[in-house]
N, C-alpha and C positions, 0 to 999 in steps of 0.2 A: 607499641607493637600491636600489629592487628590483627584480632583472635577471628579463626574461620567460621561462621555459621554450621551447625552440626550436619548440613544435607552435603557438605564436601566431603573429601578425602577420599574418596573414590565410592561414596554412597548416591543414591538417587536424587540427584537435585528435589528440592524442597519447590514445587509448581506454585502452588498455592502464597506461598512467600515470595515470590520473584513476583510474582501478580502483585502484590500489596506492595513493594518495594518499589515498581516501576510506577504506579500509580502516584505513589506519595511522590516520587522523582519527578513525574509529569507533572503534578500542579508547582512546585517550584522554577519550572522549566519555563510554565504560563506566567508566572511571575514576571522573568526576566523579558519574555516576551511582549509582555501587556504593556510594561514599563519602559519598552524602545520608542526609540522615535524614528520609525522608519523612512525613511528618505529614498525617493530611483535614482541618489546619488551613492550606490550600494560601494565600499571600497576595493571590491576584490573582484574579477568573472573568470569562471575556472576554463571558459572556453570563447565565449561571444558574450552581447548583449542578452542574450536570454538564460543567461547561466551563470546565473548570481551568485556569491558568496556574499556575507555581512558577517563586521564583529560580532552580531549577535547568535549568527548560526555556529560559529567557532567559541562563542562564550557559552552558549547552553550544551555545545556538546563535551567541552572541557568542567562544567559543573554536573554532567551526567556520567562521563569516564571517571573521573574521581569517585563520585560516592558507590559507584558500580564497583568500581576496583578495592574501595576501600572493606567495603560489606564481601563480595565473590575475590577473592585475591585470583585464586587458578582458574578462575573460566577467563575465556578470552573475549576479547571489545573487538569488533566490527564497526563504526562507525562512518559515516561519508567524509568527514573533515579529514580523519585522522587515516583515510583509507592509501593502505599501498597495495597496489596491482602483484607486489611479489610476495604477499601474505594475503593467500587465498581464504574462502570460508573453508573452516575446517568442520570434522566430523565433533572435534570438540564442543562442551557446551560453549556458545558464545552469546553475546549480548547483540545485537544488531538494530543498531541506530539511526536515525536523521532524527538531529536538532530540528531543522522547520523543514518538513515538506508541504513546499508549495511560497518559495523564498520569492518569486517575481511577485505573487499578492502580499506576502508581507510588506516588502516593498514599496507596493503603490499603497499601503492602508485596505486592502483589499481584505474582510472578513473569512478566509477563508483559507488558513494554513494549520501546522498540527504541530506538534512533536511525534513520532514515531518512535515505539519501544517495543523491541521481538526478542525474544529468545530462543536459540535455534537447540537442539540436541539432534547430532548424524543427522546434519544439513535439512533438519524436519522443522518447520516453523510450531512453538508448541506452545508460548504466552505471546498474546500481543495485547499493548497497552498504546491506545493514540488519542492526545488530548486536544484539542482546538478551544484553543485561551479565549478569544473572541468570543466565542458563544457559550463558551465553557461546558462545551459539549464531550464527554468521555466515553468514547469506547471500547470495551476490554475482551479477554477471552483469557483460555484456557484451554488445552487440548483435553476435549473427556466433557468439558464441563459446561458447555454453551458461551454465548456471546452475547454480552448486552451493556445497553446505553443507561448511562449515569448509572451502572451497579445495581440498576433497580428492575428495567426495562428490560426481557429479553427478546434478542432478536432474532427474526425477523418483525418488524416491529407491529404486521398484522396478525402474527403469531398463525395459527391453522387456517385464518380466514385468508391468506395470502390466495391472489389468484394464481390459476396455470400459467404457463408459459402458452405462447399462442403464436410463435414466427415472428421474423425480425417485422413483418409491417404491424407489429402491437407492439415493437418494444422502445424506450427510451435510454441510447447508448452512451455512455461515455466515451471520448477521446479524448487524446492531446495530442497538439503538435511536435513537442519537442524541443528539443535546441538543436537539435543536429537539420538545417535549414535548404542541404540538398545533397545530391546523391541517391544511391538506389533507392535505402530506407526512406526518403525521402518523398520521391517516387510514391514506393509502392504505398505510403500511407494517402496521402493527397488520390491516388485513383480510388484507394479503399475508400474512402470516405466521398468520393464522388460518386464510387457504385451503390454504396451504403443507400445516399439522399435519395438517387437517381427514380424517376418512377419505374412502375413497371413496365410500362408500355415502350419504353426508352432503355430497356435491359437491367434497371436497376432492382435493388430492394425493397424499395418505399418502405425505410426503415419510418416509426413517428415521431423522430427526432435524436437530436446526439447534442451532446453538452460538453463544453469544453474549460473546467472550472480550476485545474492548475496543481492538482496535488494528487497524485499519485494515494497514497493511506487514506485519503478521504472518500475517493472515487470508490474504492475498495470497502468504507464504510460503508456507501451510499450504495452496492450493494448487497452488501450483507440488511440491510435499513429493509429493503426490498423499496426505496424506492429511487433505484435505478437499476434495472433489468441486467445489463453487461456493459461489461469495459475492457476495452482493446486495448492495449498497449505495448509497444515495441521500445525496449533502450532506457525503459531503469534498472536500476543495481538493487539488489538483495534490501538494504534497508529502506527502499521507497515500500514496499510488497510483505516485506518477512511479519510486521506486526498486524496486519489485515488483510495478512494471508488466514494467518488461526482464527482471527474475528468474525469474517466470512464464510470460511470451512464450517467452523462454530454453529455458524446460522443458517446452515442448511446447502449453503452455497458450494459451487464447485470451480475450481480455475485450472484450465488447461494450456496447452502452449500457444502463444498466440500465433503462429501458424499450423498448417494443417494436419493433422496427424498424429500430435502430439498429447496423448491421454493424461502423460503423465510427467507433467513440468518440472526443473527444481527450484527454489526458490532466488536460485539466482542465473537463473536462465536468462533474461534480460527483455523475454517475451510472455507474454500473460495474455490469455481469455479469461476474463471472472463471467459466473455469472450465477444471478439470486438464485434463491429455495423457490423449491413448486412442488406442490403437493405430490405426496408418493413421487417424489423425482420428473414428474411427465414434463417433457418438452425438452427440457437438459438436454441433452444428447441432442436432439432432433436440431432444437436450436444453434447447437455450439457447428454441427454439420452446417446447418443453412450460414451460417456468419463463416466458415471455413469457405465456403466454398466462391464467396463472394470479394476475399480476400485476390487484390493485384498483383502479383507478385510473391516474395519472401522476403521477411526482416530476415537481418544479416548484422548479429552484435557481438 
C-alpha cells in the first residue's frame, strides 16, 4: 500500500520536495536516455515526418508516471505520451511532462534534447525541473525561489551584470519551424521570420540573428541563461513551456502571448513570447511591442 507524503490531503503541496523528486526522476530519465540508441528509424510519428515518437519517449515517460504516481497518488499526471484532448489541464495540482523535448535531435544523435518536469497548482507553472543528459546540464526552479543551472549557478547566468535589452536589431532570437508544414500558421510564421531577418531598408527588423535548435524547455532555458534574448513560438502544448515557464519567470524573465496583445498567457495557451531579465525590467515591454508588432498575421492553435 502506498502511504501519501505528509504535504497531501488537502494541505499545501510540499515545493521544495517535488523539486528534489523531479530532479532525482530526471537524472534517471538521462539514464535511459544516454543508454538509447537512437536511430531516424523512429517507430511511431504522431502526425508526419517531423513529429516523432520513440520507445524511448513512451519508456521515460511510463518510468516518470509511475514513480510520480507512486510517491503524489491524488495529484494528477499531464504528460505528452499519455495526453487525451478530453482531460484537460485542470486547476488541480498536476505533474506536467515531456519525456524528450526535442525527440527529431534525439533522433539524429543531435546533443541537444531534455527531459521536461513542471508542476502546475490553478494552471500556475510553480516547479520546473529540465535535464539535458548529453551535456548533463540541469535546470531547475521554484516559484519564490530563483532559478539555476547545476543547483549551484543562479540565473541569469550574468547575474546584475546582464546587459539591457536594446531592440530586436541587438537581439539573438529563437524559433522553430514546427511540424505543422502549411496552412495559415504556417504562413504567418515563415513571413514572421522573413520580417524578422529582413533589413531595414527593405521593411524589416534587422533582427542579429535567430536560431532554430529543436526543443521548446531548452530554448526557454537558453533564455532564462540570458544567452538568448526571446523566443517565438506558436503550437506547443503545456508540457513543452510548463517547466521553463518557472525557470525563466525565476530568472528575471518574462513570457507573454505570442501574438499581440496578450500580457497575460496560460500555460497552455499554445502561443508564447519568452523573453530574458534586463536590468530594472528596461526594454521588456518596449521590446515585446517591437517583436508584436513585426508579427504576419495570427497563430491560430
Amino acid at each position: 500500500m502506498t502511504t501519501e507524503p505528509s504535504n497531501q490531503g488537502g494541505n499545501s503541496p510540499n515545493l521544495n520536495e517535488i523539486h528534489d523528486t523531479l530532479i532525482e526522476i530526471a537524472y534517471k530519465a538521462g539514464d535511459i536516455i544516454n543508454g538509447a540508441i537512437p536511430t531516424t528509424e523512429a517507430p511511431g510519428s504522431k502526425k508526419n515526418s517531423a513529429d516523432l515518437v520513440t520507445e524511448y519517449d513512451r519508456a521515460v515517460e511510463e518510468m516518470v508516471s509511475k514513480a510520480l504516481k507512486e510517491r503524489y497518488p491524488s495529484y494528477q499526471f499531464h504528460g505528452e505520451e499519455s495526453y487525451d484532448p478530453s482531460r484537460p489541464l485542470t486547476d488541480d495540482p498536476t505533474f506536467v511532462i515531456d519525456p524528450i523535448d526535442g525527440t527529431i535531435n534525439f533522433v539524429h544523435a543531435f546533443p541537444h534534447a531534455c527531459i521536461s518536469l513542471g508542476f502546475t497548482i490553478n494552471r500556475k507553472p510553480v516547479v520546473g525541473v529540465i535535464y539535458n543528459p548529453s551535456s548533463r546540464t540541469l535546470y531547475s526552479a521554484i516559484r519564490g525561489q530563483g532559478a539555476y543551472l547545476n543547483r549551484t549557478k543562479r540565473l541569469p547566468l550574468k547575474g546584475t551584470e546582464i546587459e539591457p535589452l536594446c531592440g530586436l536589431q541587438n537581439a539573438l532570437i529563437s524559433i522553430e519551424w514546427g511540424s505543422d508544414r502549411k496552412g495559415r500558421n504556417w504562413e504567418t510564421k515563415v513571413r514572421t521570420f522573413e520580417k524578422l531577418g529582413k533589413d531595414k531598408e527593405s521593411g524589416g527588423a534587422m533582427v542579429r540573428s535567430m536560431r532554430s535548435l529543436g526543443s521548446a524547455a531548452l530554448n526557454l532555458c537558453g533564455v532564462a541563461e540570458g544567452t538568448l534574448d526571446l523566443y517565438w513560438e506558436g503550437g506547443c502544448y503545456a508540457w513543452d513551456v510548463c517547466a521553463g515557464w518557472v525557470i525563466l519567470t525565476e530568472a528575471g524573465g518574462v513570457i507573454v502571448d505570442g501574438n499581440p496583445g496578450g500580457w497575460e498567457p496560460s500555460v497552455d495557451g499554445r502561443t508564447y513570447l519568452a523573453v530574458r531579465a534586463s536590468p530594472g525590467n528596461a526594454g521588456q515591454k518596449e521590446i515585446i511591442e517591437e517583436f508584436w508588432g513585426n508579427i504576419q498575421g495570427r497563430l491560430e492553435y
